[in-house]
C-alpha positions in Angstrom: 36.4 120.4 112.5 38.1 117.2 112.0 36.2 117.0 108.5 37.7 120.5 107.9 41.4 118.9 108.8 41.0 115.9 106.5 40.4 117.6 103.8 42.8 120.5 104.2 45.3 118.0 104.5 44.0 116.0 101.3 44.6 119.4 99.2 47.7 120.2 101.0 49.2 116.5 99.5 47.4 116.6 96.3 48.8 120.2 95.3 52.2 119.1 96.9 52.1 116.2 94.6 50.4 117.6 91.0 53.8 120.3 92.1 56.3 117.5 92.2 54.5 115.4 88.9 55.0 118.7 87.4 58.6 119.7 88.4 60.1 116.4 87.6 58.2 114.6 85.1 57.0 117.2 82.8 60.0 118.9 82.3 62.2 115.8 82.0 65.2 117.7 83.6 66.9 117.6 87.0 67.3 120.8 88.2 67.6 119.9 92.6 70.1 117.4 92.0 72.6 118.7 89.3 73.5 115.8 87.8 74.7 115.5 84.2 71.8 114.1 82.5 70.9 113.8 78.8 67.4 114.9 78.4 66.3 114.4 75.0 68.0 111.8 71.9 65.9 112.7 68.9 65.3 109.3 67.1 67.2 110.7 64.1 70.0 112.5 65.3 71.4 115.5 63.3 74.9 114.8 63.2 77.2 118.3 63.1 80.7 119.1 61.5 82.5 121.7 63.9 81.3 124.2 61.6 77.9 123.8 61.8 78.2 123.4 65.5 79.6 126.5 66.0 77.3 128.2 63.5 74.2 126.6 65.6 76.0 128.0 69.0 74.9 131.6 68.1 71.5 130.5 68.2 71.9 128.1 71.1 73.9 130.2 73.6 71.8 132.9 74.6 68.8 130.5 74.9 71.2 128.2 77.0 72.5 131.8 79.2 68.6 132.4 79.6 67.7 128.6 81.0 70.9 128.6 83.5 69.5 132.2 84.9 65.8 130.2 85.7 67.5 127.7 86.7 69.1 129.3 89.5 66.2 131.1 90.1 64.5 128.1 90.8 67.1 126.0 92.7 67.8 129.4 94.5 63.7 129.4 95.8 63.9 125.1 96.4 63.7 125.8 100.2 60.7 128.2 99.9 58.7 125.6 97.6 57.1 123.3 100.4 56.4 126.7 102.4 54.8 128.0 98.9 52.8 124.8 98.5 51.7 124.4 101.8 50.1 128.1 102.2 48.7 128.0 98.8 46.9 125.1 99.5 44.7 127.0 102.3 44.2 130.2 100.4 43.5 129.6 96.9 47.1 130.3 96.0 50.4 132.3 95.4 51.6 134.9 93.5 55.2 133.7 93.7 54.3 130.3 93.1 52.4 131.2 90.6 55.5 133.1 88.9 57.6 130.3 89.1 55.6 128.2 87.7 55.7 130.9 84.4 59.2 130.7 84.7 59.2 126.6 84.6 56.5 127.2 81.1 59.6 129.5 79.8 62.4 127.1 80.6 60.3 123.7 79.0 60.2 126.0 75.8 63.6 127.1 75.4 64.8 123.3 76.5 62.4 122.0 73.5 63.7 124.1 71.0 67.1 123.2 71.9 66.3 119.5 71.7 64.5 119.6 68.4 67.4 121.0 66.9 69.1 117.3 67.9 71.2 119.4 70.7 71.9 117.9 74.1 71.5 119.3 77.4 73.4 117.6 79.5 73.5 119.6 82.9 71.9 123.0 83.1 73.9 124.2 86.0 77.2 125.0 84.4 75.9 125.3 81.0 76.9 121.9 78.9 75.8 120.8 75.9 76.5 118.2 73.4 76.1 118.1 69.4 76.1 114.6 68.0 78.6 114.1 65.2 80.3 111.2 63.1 84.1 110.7 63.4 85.8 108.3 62.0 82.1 106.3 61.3 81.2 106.6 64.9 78.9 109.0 67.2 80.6 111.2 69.0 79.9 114.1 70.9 80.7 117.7 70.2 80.9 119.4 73.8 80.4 123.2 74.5 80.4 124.1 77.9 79.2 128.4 78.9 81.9 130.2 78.9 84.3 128.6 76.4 84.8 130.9 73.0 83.1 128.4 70.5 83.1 124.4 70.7 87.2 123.2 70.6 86.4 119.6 72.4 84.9 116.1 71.8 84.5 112.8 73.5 83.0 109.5 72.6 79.9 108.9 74.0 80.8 107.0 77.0 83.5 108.9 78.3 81.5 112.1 79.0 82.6 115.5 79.8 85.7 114.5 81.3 87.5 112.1 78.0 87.2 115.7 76.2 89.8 115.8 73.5 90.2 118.9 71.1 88.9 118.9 67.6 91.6 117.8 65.1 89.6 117.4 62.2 86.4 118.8 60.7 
């Protein structure tokens, strides 16, 4: 019985951990915790006009709209997660588990073709992204957040989301 216990118990912690390798290493973004984080630099950034920004932004948007709905999804079943892991460890498994884990597949594919068009995701949760651009011989950022009509702000890089300034020049 105690055998039976031990190695319950070994499962229960390897599946727990192969979940949490998987939920934050893998997907290189920080869904729990909400924090604005860049995910991706290319090593040769695109760098956008306005224009080409806001051409790129009817491609980008609904793929952004579609990674905000899993990610609520996700951060909405957090709680249930350690309950998931711990009953699928004794019986082979779980169907909703097993569906969010699809839904993590889906996300890692729309996030990748975002960032292989040189775009930046910068926090999921409210929808904010950032285009690298050149003003004035410097990187800057082109920032879009859901919501807003097409992309009317920048900021240099270090000042983030909140030293936006609007565009006055293209």
């Amino acid at each position: 019985m105690r055998k039976l216990v031990y190695l319950s118990t070994c499962l229960l912690v390897y599946v727990f951990t192969f979940l949490l390798v998987y939920l934050f290493t893998y997907f290189r973004v920080y869904f729990f915790t909400c924090l604005p984080v860049s995910v991706y630099t290319p090593n040769m950034p695109k760098y956008y006009t306005p224009k080409e920004a806001n051409d790129a932004l009817n491609i980008v948007r609904p793929m952004l709209e579609e990674m905000m709905e899993i990610g609520a999804k996700i951060r909405a079943h957090q709680p249930e997660l350690w309950e998931l892991v711990k009953k699928s460890a004794g019986n082979g498994g779980n169907p909703k588990l097993s569906k969010l884990l699809t839904e993590f597949d889906h996300l890692d594919f729309l996030l990748h073709q975002i960032q292989d068009m040189g775009i930046e995701v910068k926090d999921l949760s409210i929808g904010l992204i950032d285009f690298v651009a050149l003003h004035d011989g410097r990187e800057v950022y082109l920032c879009w957040k859901c919501g807003e009509d097409r992309i009317q702000f920048w900021h240099e890089i270090e000042t983030g989301f909140s030293g936006r300034q609007l565009i006055d020049w293209e």
